[in-house]
PDB file with one MODEL, atoms N, CA, C and O in Angstrom:
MODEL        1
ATOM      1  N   UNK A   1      16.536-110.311 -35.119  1.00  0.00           N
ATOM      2  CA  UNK A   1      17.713-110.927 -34.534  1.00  0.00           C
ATOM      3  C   UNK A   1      18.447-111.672 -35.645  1.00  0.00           C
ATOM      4  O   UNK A   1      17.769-112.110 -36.575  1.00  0.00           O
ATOM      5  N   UNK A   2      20.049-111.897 -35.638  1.00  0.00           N
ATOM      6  CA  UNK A   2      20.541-111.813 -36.753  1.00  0.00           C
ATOM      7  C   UNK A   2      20.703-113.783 -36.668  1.00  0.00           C
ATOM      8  O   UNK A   2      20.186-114.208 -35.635  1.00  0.00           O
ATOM      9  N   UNK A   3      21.114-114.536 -37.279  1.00  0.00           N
ATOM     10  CA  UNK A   3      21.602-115.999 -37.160  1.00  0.00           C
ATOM     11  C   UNK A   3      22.529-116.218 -36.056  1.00  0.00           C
ATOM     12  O   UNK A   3      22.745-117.122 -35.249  1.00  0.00           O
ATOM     13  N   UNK A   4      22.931-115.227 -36.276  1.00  0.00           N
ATOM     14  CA  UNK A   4      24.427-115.694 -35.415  1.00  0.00           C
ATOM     15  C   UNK A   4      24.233-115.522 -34.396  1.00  0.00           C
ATOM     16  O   UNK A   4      25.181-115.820 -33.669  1.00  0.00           O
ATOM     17  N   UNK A   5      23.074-115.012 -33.742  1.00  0.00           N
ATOM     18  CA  UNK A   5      22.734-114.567 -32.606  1.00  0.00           C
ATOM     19  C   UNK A   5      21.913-115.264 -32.102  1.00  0.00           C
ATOM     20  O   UNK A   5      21.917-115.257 -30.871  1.00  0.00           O
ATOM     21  N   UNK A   6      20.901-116.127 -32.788  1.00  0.00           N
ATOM     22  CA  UNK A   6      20.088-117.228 -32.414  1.00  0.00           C
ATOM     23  C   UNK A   6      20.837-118.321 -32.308  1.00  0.00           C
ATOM     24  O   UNK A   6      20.635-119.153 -31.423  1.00  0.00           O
ATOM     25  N   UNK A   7      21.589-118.408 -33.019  1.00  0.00           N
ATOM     26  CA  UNK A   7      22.524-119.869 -32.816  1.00  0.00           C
ATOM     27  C   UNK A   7      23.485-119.782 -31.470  1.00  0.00           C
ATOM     28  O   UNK A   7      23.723-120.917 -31.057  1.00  0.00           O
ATOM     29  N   UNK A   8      24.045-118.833 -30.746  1.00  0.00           N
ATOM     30  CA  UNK A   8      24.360-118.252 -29.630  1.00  0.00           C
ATOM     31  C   UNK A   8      23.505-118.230 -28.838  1.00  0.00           C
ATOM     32  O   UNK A   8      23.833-118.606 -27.713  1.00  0.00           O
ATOM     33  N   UNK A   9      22.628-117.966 -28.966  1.00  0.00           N
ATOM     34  CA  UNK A   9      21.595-117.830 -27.770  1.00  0.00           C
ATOM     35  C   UNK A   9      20.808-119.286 -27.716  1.00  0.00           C
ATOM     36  O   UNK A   9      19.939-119.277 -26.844  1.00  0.00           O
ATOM     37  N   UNK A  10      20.895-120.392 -28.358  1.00  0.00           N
ATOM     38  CA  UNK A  10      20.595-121.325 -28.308  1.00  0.00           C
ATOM     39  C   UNK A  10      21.577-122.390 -27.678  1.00  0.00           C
ATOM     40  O   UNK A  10      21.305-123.342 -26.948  1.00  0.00           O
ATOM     41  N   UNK A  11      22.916-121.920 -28.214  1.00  0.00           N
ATOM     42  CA  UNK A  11      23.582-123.010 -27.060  1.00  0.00           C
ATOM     43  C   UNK A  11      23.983-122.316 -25.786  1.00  0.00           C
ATOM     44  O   UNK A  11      24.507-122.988 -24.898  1.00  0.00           O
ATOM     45  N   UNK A  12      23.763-120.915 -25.610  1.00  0.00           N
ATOM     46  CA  UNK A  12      24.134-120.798 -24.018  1.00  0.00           C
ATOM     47  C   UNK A  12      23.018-121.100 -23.594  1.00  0.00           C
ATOM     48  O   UNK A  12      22.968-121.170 -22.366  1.00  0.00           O
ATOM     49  N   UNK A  13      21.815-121.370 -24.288  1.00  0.00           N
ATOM     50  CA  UNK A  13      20.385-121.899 -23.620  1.00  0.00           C
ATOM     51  C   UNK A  13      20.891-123.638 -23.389  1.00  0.00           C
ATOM     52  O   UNK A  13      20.796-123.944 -22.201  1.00  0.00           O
ATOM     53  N   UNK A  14      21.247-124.451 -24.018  1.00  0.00           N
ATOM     54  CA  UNK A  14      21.960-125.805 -23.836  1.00  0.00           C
ATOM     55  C   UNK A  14      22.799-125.504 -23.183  1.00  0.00           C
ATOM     56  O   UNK A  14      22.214-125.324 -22.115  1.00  0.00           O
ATOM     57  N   UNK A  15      23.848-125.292 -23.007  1.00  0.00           N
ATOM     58  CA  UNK A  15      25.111-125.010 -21.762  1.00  0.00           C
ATOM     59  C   UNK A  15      24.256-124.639 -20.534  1.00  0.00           C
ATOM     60  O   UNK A  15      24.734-125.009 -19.461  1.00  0.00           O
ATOM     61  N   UNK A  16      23.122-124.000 -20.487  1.00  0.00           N
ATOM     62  CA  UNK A  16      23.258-123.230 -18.852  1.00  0.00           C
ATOM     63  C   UNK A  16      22.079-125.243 -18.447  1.00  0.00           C
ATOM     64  O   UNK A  16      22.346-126.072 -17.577  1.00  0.00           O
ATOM     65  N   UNK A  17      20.842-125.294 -19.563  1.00  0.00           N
ATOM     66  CA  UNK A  17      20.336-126.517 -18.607  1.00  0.00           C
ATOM     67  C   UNK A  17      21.234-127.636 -18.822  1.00  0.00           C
ATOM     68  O   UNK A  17      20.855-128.673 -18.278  1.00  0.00           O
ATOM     69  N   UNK A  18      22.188-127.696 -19.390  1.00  0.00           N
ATOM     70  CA  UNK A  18      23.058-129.237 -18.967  1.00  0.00           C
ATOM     71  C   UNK A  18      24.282-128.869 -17.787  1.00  0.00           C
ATOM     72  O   UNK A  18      24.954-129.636 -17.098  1.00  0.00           O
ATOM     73  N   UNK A  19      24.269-127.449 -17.860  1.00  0.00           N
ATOM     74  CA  UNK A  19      25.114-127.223 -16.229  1.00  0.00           C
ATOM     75  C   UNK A  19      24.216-127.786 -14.984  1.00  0.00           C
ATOM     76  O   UNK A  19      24.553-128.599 -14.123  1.00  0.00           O
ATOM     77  N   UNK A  20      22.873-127.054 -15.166  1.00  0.00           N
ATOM     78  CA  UNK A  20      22.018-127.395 -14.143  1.00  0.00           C
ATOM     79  C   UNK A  20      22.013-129.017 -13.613  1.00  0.00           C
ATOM     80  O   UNK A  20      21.938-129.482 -12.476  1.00  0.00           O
ATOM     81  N   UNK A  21      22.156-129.829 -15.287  1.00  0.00           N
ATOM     82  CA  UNK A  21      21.784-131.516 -14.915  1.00  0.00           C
ATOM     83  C   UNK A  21      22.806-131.787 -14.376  1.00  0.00           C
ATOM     84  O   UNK A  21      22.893-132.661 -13.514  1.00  0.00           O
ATOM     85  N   UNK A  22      23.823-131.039 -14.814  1.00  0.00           N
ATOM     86  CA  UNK A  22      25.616-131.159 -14.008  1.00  0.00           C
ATOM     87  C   UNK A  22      25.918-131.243 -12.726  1.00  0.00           C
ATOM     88  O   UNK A  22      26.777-131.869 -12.106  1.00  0.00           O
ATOM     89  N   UNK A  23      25.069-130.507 -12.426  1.00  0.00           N
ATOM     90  CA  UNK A  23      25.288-129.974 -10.917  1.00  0.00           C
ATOM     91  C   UNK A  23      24.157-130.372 -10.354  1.00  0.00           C
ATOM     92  O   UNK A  23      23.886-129.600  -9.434  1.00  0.00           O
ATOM     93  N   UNK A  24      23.088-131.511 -10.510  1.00  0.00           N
ATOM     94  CA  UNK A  24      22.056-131.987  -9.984  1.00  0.00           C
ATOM     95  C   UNK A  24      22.403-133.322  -9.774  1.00  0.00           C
ATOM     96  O   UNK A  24      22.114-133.922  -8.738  1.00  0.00           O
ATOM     97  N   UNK A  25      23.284-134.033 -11.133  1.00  0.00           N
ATOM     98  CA  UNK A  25      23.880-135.019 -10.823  1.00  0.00           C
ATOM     99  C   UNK A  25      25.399-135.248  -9.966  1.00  0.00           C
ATOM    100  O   UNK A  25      25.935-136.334  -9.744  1.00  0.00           O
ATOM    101  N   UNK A  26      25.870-133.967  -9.591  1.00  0.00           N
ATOM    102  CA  UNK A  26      27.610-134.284  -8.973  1.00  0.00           C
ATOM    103  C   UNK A  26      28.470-134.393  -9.757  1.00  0.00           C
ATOM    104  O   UNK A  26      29.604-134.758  -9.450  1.00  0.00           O
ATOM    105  N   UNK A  27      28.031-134.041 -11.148  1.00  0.00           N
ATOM    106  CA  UNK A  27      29.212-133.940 -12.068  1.00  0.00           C
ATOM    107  C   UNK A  27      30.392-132.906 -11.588  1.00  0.00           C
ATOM    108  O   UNK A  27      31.564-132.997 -11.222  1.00  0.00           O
ATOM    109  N   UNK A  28      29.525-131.985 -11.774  1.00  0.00           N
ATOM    110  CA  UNK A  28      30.368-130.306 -11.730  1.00  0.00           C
ATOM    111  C   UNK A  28      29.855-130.067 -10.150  1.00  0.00           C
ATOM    112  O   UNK A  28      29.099-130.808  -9.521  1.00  0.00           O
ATOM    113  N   UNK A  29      30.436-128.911  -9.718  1.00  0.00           N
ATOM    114  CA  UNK A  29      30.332-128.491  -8.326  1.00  0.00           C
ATOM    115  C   UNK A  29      30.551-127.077  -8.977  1.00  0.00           C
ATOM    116  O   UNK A  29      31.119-126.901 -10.055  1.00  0.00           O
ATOM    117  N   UNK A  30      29.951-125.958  -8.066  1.00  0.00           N
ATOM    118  CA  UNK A  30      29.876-124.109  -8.378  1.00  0.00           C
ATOM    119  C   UNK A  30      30.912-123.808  -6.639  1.00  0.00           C
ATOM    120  O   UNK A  30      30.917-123.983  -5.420  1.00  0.00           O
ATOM    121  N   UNK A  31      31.508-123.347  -7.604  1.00  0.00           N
ATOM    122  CA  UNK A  31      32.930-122.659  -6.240  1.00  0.00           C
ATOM    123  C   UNK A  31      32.247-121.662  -5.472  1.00  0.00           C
ATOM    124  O   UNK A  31      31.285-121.087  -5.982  1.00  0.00           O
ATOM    125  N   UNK A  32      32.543-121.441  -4.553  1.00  0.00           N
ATOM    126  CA  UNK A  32      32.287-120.698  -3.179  1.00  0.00           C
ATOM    127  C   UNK A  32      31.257-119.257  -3.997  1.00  0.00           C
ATOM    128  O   UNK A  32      30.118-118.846  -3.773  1.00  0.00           O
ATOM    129  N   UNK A  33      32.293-118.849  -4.947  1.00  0.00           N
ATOM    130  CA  UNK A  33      31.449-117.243  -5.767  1.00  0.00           C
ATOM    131  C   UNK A  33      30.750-117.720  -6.374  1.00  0.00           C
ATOM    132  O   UNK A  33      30.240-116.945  -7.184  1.00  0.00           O
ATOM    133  N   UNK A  34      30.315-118.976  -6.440  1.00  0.00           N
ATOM    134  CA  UNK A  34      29.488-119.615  -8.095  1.00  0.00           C
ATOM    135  C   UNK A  34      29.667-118.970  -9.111  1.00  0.00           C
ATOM    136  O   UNK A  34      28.759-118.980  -9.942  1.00  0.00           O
ATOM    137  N   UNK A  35      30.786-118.263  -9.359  1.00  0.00           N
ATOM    138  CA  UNK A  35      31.191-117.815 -10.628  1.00  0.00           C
ATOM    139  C   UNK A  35      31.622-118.515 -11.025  1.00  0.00           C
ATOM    140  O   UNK A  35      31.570-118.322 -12.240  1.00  0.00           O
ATOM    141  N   UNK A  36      32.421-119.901 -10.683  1.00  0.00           N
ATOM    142  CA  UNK A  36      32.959-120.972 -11.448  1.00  0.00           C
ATOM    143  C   UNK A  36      31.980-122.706 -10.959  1.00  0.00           C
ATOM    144  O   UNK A  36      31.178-123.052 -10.092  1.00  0.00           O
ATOM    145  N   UNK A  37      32.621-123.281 -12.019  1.00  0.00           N
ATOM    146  CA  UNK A  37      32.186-125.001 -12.070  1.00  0.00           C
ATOM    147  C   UNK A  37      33.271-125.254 -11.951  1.00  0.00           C
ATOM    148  O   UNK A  37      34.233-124.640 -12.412  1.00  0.00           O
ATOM    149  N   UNK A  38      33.261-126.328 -11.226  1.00  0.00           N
ATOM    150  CA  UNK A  38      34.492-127.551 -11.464  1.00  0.00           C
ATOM    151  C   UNK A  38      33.685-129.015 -11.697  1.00  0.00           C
ATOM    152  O   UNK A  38      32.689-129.566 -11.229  1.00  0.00           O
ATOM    153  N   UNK A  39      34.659-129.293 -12.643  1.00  0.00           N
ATOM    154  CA  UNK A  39      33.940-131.006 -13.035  1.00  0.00           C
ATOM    155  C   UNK A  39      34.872-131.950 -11.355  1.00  0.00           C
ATOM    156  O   UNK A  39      35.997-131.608 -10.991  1.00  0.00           O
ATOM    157  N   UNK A  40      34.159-132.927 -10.730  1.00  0.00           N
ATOM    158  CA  UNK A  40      34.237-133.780 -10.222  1.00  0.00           C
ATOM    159  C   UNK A  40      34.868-135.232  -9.941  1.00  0.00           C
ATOM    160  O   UNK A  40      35.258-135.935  -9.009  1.00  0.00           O
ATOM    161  N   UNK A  41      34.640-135.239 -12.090  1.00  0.00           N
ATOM    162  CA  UNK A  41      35.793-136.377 -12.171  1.00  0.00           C
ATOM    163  C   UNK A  41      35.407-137.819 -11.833  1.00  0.00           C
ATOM    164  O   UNK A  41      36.112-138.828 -11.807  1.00  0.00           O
ATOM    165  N   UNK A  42      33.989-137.638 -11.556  1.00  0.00           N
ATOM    166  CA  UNK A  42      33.281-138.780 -11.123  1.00  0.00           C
ATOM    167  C   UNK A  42      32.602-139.472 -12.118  1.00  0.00           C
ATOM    168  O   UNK A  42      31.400-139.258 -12.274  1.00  0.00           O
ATOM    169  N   UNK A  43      33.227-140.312 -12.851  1.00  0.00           N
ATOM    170  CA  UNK A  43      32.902-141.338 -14.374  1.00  0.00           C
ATOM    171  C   UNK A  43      31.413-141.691 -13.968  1.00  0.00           C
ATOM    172  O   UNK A  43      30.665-141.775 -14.942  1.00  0.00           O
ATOM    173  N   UNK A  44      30.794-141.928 -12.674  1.00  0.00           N
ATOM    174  CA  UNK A  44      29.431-142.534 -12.881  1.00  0.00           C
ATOM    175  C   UNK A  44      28.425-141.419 -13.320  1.00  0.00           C
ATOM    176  O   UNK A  44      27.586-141.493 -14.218  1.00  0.00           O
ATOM    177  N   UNK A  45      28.732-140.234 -12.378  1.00  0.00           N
ATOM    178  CA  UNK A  45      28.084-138.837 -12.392  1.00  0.00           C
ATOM    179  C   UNK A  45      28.171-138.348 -13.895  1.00  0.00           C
ATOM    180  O   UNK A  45      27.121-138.222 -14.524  1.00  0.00           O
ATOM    181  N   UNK A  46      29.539-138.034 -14.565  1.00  0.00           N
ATOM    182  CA  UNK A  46      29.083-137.645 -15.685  1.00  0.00           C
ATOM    183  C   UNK A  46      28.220-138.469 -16.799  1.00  0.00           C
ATOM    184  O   UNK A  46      27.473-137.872 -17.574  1.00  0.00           O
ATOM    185  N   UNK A  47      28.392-140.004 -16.822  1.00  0.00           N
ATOM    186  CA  UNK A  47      27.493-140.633 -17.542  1.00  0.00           C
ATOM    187  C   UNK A  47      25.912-140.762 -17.315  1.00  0.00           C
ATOM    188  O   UNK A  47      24.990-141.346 -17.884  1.00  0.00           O
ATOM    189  N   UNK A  48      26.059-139.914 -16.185  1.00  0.00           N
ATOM    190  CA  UNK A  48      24.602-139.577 -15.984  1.00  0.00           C
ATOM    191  C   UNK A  48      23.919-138.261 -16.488  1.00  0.00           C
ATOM    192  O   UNK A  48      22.757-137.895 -16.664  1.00  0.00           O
ATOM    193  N   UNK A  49      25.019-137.780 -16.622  1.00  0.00           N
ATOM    194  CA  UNK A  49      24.510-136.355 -17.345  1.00  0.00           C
ATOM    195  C   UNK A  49      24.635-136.491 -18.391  1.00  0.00           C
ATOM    196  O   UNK A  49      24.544-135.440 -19.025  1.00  0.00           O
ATOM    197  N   UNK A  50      24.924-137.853 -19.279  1.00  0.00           N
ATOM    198  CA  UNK A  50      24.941-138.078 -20.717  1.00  0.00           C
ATOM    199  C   UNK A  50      23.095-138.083 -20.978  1.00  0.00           C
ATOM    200  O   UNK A  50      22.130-137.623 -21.589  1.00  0.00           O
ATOM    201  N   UNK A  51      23.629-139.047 -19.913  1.00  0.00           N
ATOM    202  CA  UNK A  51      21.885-139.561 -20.238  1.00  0.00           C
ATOM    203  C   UNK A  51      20.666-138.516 -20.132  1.00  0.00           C
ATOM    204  O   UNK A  51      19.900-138.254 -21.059  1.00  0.00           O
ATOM    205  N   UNK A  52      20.624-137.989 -18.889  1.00  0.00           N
ATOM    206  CA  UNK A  52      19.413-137.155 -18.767  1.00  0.00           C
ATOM    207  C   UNK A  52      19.521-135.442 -19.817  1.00  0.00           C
ATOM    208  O   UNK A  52      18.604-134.631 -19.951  1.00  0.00           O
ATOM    209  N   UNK A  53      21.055-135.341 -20.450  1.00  0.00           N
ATOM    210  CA  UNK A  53      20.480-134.575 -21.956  1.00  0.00           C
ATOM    211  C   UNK A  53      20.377-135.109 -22.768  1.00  0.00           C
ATOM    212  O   UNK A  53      19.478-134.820 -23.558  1.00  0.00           O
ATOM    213  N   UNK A  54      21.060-135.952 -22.962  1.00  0.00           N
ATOM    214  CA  UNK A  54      20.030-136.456 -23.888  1.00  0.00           C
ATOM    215  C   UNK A  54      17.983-136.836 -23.921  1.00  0.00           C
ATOM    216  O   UNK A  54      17.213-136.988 -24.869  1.00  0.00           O
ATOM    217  N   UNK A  55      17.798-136.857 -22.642  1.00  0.00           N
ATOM    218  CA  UNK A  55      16.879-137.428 -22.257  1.00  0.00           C
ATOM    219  C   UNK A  55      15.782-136.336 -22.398  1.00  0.00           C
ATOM    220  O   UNK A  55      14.612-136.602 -22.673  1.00  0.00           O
ATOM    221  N   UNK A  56      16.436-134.633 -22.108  1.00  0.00           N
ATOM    222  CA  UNK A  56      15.954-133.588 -21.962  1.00  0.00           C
ATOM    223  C   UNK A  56      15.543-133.289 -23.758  1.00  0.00           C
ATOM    224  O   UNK A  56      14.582-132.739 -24.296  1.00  0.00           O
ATOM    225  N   UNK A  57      16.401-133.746 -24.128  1.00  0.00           N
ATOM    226  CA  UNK A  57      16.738-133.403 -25.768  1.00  0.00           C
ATOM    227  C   UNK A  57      15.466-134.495 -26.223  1.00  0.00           C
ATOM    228  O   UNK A  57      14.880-134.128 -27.241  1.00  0.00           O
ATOM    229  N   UNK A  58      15.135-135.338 -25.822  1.00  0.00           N
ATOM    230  CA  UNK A  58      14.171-136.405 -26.359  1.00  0.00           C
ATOM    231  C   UNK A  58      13.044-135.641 -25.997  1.00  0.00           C
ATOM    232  O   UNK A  58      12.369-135.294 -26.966  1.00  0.00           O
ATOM    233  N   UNK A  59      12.680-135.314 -25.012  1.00  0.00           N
ATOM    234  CA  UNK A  59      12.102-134.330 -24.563  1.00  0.00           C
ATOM    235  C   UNK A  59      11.141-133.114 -25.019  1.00  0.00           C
ATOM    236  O   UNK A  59       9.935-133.019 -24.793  1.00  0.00           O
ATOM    237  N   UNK A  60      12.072-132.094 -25.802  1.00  0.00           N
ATOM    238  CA  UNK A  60      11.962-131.352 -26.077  1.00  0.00           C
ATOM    239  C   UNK A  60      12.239-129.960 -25.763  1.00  0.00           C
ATOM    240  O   UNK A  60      11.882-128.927 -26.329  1.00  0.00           O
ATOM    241  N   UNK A  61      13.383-130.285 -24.120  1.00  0.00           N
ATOM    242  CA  UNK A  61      13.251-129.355 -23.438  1.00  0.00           C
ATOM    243  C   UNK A  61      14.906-128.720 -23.906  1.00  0.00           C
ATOM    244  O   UNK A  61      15.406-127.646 -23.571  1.00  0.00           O
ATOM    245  N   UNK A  62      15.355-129.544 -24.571  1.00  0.00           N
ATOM    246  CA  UNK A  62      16.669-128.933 -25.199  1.00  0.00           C
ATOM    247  C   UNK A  62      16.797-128.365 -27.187  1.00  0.00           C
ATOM    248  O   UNK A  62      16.649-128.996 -28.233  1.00  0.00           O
ATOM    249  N   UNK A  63      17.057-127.246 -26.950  1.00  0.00           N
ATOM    250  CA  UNK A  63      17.365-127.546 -28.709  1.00  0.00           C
ATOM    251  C   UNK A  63      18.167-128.093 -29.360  1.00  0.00           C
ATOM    252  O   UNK A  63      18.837-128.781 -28.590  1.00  0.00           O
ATOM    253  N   UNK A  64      18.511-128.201 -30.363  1.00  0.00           N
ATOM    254  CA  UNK A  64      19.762-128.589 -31.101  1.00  0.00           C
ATOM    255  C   UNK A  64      19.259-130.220 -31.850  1.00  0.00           C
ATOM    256  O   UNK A  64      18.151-130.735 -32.000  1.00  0.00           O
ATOM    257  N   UNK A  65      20.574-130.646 -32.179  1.00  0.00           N
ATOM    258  CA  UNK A  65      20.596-132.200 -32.173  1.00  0.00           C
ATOM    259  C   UNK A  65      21.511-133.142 -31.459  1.00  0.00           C
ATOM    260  O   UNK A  65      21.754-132.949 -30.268  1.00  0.00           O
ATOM    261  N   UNK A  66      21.884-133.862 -31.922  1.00  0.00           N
ATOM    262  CA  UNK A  66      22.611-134.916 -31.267  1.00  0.00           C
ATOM    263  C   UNK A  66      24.258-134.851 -30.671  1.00  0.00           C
ATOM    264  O   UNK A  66      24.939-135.216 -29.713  1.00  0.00           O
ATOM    265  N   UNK A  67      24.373-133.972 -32.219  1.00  0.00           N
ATOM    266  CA  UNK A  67      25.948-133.522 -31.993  1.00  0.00           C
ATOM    267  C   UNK A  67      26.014-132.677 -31.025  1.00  0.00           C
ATOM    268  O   UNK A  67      26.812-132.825 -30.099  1.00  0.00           O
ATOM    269  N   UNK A  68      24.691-131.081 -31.157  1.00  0.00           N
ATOM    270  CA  UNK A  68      25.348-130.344 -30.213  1.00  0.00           C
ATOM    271  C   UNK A  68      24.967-130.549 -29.194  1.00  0.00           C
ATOM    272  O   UNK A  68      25.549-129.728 -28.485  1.00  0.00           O
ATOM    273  N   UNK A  69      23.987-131.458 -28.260  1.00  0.00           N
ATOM    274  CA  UNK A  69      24.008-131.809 -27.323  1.00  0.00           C
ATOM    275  C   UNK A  69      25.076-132.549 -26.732  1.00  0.00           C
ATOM    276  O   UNK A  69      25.439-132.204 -25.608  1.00  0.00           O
ATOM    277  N   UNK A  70      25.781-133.742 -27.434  1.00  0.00           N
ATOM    278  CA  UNK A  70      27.063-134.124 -27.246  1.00  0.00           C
ATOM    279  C   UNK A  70      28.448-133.302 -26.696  1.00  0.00           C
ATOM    280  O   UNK A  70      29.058-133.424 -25.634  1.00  0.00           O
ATOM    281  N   UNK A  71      28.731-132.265 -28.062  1.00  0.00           N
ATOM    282  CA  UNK A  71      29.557-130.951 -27.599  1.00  0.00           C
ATOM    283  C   UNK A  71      29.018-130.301 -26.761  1.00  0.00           C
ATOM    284  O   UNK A  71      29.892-129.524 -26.378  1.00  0.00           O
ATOM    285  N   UNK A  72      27.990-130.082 -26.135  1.00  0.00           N
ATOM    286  CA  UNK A  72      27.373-128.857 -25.084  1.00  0.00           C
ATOM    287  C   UNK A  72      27.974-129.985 -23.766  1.00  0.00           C
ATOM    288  O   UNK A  72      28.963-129.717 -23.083  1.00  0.00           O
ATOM    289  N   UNK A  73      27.311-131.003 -23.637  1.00  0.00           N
ATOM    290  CA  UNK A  73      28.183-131.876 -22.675  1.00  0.00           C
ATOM    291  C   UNK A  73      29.431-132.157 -22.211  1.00  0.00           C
ATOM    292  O   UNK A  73      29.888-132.083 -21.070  1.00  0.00           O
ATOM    293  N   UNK A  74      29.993-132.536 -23.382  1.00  0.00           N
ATOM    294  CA  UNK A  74      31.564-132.022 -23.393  1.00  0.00           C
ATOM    295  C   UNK A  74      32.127-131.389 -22.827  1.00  0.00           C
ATOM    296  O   UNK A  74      33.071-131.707 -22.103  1.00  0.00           O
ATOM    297  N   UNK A  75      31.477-129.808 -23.101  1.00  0.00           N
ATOM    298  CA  UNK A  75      32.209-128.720 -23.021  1.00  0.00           C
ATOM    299  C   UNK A  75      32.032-128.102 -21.418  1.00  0.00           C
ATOM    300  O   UNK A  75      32.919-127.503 -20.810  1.00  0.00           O
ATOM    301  N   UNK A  76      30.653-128.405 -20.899  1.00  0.00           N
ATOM    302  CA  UNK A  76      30.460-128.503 -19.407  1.00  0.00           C
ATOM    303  C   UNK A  76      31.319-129.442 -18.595  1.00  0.00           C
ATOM    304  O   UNK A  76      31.883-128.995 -17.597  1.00  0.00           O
ATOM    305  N   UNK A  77      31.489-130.908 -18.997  1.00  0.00           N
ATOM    306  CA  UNK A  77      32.075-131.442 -18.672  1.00  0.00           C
ATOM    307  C   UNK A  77      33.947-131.179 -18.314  1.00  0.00           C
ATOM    308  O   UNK A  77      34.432-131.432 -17.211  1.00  0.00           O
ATOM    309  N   UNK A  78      34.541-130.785 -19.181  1.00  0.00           N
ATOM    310  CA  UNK A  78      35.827-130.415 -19.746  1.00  0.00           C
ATOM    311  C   UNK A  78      36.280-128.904 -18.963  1.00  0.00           C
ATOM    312  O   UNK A  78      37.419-128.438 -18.948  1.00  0.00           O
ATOM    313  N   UNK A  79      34.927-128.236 -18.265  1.00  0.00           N
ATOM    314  CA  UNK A  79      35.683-127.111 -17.939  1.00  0.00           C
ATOM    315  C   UNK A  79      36.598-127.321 -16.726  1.00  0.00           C
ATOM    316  O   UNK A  79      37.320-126.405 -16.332  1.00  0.00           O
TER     317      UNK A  79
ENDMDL
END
């Protein structure tokens, strides 16, 4: 497997479990097809999904580091 392909397959592995914490905490909501997320907009909810990836990331259950756990959040967040 080539780099570029592990590094891809590592953050859609971070994107799909910080969707999950997303949508466990009320951040995001999955539309009727669950083909889509919508963020919520709810400032307490997403600072909760700060916490528990990071928390996952302390863990061990996330890869990356700090930053891309940050941007993987973000970017769930933001859709």
């Amino acid at each position: 497997m080539s780099t570029a392909n592990t590094v891809y397959d590592e953050h859609e592995g971070r994107l799909a479990t910080i969707t999950t914490i997303a949508i466990e905490a009320k951040a995001v909501t999955r539309s009727g097809s669950k083909a889509e997320i919508n963020p919520t907009n709810d400032q307490d909810a997403e600072k909760l999904v700060y916490a528990r990836a990071f928390q996952a990331w302390a863990e061990g259950r996330i890869d990356g580091n700090a930053e891309d756990i940050f941007e993987a959040v973000q970017e769930i967040l933001e859709i």
